[in-house]
C-alpha positions in Angstrom: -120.2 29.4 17.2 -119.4 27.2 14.3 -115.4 25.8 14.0 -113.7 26.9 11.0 -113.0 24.8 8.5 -108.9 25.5 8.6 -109.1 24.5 12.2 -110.4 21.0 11.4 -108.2 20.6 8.6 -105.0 22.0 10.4 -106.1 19.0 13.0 -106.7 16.3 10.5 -102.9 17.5 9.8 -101.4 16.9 12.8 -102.6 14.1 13.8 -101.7 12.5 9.9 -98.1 14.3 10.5 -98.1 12.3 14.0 -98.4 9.1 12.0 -96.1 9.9 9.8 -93.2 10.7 11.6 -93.7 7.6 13.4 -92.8 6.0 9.8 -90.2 8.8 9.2 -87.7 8.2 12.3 -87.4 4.9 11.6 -86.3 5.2 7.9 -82.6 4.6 7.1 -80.4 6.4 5.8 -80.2 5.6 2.4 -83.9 5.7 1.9 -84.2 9.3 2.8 -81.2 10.5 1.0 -83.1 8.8 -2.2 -86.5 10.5 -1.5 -83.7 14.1 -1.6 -82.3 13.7 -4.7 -85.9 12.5 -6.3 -86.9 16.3 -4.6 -83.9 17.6 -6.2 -84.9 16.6 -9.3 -88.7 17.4 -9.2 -87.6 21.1 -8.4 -85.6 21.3 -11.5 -88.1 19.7 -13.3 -90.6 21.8 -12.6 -89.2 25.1 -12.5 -91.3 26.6 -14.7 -94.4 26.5 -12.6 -92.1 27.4 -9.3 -91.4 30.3 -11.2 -95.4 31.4 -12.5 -96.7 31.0 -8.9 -94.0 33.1 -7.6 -94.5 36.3 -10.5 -98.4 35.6 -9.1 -97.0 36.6 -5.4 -94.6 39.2 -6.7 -97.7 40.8 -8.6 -99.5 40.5 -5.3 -96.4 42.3 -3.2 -95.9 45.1 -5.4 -99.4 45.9 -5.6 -99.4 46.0 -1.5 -95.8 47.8 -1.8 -94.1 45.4 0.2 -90.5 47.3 0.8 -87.3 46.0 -1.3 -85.7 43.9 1.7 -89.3 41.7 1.4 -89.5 41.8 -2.4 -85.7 40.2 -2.3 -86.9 37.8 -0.1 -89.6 36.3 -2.2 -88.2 36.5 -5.3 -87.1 33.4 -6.9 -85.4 32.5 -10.2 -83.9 30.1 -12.4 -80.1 30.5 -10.1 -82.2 30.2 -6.8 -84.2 27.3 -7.7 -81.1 25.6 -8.9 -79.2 26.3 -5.0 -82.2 25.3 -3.5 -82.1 21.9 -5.6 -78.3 22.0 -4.9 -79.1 22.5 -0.5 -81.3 19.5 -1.3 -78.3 17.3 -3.1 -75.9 18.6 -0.2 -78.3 17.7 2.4 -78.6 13.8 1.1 -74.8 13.8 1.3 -74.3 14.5 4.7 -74.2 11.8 7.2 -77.7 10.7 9.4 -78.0 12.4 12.5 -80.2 9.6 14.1 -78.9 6.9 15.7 -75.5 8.9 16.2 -73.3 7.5 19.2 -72.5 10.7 21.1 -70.9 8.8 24.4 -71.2 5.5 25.8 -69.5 4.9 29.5 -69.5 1.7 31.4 -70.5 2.3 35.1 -69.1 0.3 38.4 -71.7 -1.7 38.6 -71.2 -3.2 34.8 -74.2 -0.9 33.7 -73.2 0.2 30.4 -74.4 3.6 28.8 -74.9 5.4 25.6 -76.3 8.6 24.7 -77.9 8.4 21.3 -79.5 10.8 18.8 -82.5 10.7 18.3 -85.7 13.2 16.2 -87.4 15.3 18.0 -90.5 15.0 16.4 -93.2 17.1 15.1 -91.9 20.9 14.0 -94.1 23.4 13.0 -92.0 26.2 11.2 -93.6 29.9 11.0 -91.8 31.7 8.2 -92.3 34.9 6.4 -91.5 35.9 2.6 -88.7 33.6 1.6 -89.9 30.4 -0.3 -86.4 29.0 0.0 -87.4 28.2 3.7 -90.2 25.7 2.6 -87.6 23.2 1.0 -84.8 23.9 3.3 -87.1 23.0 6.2 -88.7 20.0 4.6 -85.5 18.6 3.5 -83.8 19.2 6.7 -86.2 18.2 8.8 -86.9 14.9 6.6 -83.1 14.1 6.9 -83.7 14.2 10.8 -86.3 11.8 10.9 -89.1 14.4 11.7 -92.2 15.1 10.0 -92.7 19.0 8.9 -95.6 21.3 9.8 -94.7 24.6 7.3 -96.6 28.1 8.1 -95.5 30.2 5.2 -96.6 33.8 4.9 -99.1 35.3 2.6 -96.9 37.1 0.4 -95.4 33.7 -0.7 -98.9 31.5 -0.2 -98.7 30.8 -3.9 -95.1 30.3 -4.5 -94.9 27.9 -1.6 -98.3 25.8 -2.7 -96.3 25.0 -5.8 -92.9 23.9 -4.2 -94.9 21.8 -1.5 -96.4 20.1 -4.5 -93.7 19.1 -5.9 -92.2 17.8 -2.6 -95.0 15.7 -2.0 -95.2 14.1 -5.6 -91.3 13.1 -4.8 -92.8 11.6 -1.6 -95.2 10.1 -3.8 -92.7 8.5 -6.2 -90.9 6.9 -3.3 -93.9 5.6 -1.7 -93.2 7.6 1.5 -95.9 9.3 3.9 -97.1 12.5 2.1 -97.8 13.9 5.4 -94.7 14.3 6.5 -94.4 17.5 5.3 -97.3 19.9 5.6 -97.9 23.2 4.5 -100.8 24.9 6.1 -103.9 25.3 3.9 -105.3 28.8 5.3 -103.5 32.1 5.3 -105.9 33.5 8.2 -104.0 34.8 11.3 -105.5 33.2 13.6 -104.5 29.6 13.2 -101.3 30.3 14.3 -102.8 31.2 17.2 -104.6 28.1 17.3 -101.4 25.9 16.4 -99.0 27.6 18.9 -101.7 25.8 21.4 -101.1 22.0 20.4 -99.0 21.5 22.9 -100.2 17.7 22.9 -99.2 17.2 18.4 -96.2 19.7 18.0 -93.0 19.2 19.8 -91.2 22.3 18.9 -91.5 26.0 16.9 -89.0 27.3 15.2 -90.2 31.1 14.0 -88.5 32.3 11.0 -89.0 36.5 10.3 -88.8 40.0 11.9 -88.7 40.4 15.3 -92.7 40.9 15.6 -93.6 37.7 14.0 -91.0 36.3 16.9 -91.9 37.8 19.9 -95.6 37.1 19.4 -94.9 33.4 18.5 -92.6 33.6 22.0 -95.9 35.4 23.8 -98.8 32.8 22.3 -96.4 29.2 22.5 -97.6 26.6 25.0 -94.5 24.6 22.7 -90.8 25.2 23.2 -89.4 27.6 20.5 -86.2 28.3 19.4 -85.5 32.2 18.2 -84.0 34.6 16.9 -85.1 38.0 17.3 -82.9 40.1 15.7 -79.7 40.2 13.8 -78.0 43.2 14.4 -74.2 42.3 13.4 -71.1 44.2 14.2 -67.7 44.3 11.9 -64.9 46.1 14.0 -62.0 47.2 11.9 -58.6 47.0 14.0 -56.2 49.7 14.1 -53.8 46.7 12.4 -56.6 45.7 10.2 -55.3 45.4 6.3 -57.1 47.7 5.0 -58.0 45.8 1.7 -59.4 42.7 3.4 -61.3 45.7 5.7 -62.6 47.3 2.7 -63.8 43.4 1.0 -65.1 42.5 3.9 -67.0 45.5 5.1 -68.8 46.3 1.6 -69.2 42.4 1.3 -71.2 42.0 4.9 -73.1 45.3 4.1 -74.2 45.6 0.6 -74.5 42.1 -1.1 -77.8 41.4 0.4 -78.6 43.6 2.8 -82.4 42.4 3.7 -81.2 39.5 5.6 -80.2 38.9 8.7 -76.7 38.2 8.6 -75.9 41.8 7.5 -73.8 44.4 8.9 -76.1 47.1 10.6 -73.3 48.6 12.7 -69.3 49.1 11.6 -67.3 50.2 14.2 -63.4 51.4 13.7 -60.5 51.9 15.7 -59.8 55.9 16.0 -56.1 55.3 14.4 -57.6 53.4 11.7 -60.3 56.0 10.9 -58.7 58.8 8.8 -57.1 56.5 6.4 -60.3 53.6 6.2 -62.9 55.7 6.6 -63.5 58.0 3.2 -61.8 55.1 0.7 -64.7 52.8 2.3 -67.6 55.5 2.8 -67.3 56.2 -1.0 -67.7 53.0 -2.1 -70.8 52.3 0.2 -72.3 55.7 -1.5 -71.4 54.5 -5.1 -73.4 51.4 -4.0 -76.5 53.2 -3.4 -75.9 53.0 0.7 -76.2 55.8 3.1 -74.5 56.0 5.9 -75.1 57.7 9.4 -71.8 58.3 11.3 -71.4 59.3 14.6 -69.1 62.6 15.4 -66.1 60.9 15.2 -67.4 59.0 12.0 -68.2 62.5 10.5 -64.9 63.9 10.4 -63.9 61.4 8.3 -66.7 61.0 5.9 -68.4 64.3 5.6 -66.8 64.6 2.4 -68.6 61.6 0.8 -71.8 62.8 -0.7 -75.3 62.3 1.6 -73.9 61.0 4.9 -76.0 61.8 7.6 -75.2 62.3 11.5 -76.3 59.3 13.2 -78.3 59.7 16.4 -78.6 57.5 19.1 -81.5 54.9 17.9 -79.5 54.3 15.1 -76.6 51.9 17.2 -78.9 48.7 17.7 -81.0 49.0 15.1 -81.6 46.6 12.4 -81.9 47.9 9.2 -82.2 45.5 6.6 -81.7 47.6 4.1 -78.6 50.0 2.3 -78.2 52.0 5.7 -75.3 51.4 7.8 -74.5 53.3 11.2 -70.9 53.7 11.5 -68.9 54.4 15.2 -65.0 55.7 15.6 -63.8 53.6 18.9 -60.7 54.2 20.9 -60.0 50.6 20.8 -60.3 47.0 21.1 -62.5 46.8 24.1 -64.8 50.0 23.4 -65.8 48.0 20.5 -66.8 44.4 22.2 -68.6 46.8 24.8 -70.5 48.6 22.1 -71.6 45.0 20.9 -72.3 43.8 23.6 -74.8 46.4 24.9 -76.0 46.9 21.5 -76.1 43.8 19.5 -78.2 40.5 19.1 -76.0 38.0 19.6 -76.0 37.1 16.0 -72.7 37.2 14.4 -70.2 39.5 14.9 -66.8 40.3 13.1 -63.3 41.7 13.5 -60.7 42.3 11.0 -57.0 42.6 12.8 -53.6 41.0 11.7 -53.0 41.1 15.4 -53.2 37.4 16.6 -53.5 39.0 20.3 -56.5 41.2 19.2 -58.3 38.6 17.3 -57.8 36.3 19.8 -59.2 38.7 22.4 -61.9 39.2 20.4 -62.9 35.6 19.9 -63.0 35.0 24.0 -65.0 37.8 24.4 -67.6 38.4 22.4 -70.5 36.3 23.0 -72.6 35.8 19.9 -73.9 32.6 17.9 -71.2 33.4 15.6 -68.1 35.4 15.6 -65.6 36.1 12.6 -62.1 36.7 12.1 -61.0 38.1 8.6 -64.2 37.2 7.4 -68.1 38.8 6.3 -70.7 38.6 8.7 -72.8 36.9 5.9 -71.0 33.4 5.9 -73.0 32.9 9.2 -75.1 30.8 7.3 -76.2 27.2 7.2 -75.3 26.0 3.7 -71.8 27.9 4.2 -71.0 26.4 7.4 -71.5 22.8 5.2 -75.0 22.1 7.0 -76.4 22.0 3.6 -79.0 24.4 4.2 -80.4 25.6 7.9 -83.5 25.7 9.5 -82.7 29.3 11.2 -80.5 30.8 13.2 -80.7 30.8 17.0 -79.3 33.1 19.1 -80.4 31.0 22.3 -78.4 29.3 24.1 -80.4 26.3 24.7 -80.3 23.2 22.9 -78.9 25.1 19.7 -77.1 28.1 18.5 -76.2 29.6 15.7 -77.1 28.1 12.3 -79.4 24.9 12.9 -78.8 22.2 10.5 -79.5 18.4 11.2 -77.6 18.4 14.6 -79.8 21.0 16.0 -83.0 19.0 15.2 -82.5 16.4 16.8 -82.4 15.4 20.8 -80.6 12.5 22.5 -82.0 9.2 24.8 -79.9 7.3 27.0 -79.9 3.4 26.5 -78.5 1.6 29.7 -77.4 -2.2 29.0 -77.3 -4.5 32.0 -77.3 -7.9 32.9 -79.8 -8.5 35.3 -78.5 -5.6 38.3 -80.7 -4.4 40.3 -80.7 -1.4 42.7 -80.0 -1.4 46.2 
């Protein structure tokens, strides 16, 4: 059986990525924050062809009816080409994670010991739909001294060809190792498959999409991955809630882009909140084209507003990623950290309260990646939190958690400094 040719390119790849990381750790700071802004740059620069490739993809999607959460996703214009450039800019400006003192201790014995920061390596990233991911990735991971493998999707092959091209003629320009970032050549399944086996070039995966692109790259990896599966979020509205932040915040986390995964799904509310929250809120979700499924509690208060629907069971836990929102009437506090915890992801979930004591509560107890107070579910984000972009969002708790900026790609080495003890 002959090999493809994708496999034998995909390993001339690695092993050229494996040579160039060896260049990339070593850089210093202000050489990789140059070869950013020269990216920064290029992107603006070239815009226009950004943009053609990704109306060829958008052609492609429609034609295959990709749903509107996936279309939102790929789409890309002048104002998103421009925040990518501007991730890029914010990015150079933060300080270098490598080489970063995290401890030093000096032992009895006169041994003295630091724990430093160090890159991890070689990262292959699996991604679906959103082009944004390609730079955010490369830049990210270039900042942390690791060279990039990048697995888009199909539905954004052509979009992403194009931004990687304009990445690697910035390399170029600086006279840096092209192949430290990498997008793979082939859109065929099954070299994922084939690259969630080298365990011996790739150090770790980090899988970027819906929950069946994660669970099979979980299933397939020899490599360590880092995950999230999904992002079912949670805003609870206290019974001492002001009701205009409530209202902000709740149309905020649900309706200004509801295809990703920091999005409300669920929105629970006290039962003494209800009566008065409850149809001022519903009618404004319904204006904005959302529907919403409440449970019986929910329905008393809402079955005025036009096209709500009674929720059943499946519809707590689920993750929509669309304009649908199920909505829950609690007696309190507690019912609603129990509701999250049996039916949320560990994502990011919110409360809105003016009680200190509540909030408070609320931030002890509930154990996701992120939790808010007074605040929308969607600032659980990289570039918001002032990582400059992120590489995903992990809902581990190993090694990272939550959004994953430079810190998160990077591991640690001890360096012991003696002189001349031995062991006995």
């Amino acid at each position: 059986m002959m090999t493809p040719v994708w496999q034998e390119e995909i390993l001339e790849d690695l092993s050229a990525a494996k040579h160039a990381w060896n260049e990339v750790r070593k850089l210093p700071a202000a050489r990789k924050n140059k070869f950013l802004k020269t990216a920064a740059h290029e992107l603006e620069k070239n815009q226009a062809a950004i943009l053609t490739a990704n109306r060829q993809d958008l052609e492609a999607a429609r034609k295959e009816n990709l749903n509107s959460a996936m279309l939102d996703r790929l789409t890309l214009n002048s104002a998103r080409i421009q925040a990518m450039a501007g991730g890029v800019r914010v990015v150079a400006g933060l300080a270098d994670p490598v080489g970063r003192l995290q401890e030093t201790w000096k032992r009895p014995n006169g041994l003295k010991i630091s724990k430093v920061s160090v890159p991890i390596g070689v990262i292959l990233i699996i991604y679906e739909s959103r082009p944004n991911v390609t730079v955010e990735c490369a830049a990210l991971c270039f900042k942390s001294g690791n060279a990039a493998i990048l697995r888009g999707g199909r539905e954004s092959f052509h979009t992403n060809q194009a931004l990687m091209q304009v990445l690697k003629q910035a390399l170029k320009k600086e006279k840096l190792p092209e192949a430290a970032m990498t997008l793979v050549s082939t859109t065929d399944r099954e070299a994922v498959d084939f690259l969630l086996k080298r365990d011996g070039d790739i150090h770790l995966v980090i899988p970027r999409g819906g929950e069946t692109l994660i669970r099979k790259v979980v299933e397939l990896s020899r490599i360590p991955v880092i995950k999230h599966y999904q992002g079912i979020c949670h805003v609870y509205v206290d019974r001492k809630a002001n009701f205009k932040k409530a209202e902000a915040i709740v149309f905020n986390a649900k309706v200004q882009r509801p295809g990703v995964c920091n999005a409300m799904e669920t929105l629970l509310v006290h039962e003494k909140a209800a009566a008065k929250f409850l149809p001022v809120i519903g009618r404004k979700l319904q204006e904005a084209g959302c529907e919403i499924r409440a449970d019986k509690s929910a329905w008393r208060h809402l079955k005025s507003v036009p096209g709500v629907r009674r929720a059943v069971p499946e519809d707590f836990g689920h993750e929509f990623l669309e304009k649908i929102l199920a909505v829950k009437v609690v007696p309190g506090l507690q019912a609603a950290m129990d509701h999250i915890q049996t039916y949320g992801s560990a994502h990011t979930d919110a409360i809105v309260t003016e009680d200190k004591r509540a909030a408070q509560t609320f931030k002890d107890e509930v154990d996701s990646s992120s939790v808010m107070v007074n605040a929308s579910t969607r600032f659980a984000d990289g570039f918001e939190y002032g990582f400059g972009a992120e590489i995903g969002i992990s809902t581990d708790k190993i090694h990272a958690r939550g959004p994953m900026g430079l810190e998160g790609l990077t591991s640690y080495k001890y360096i012991v400094e003696g002189k001349g003890q031995i062991r006995v």
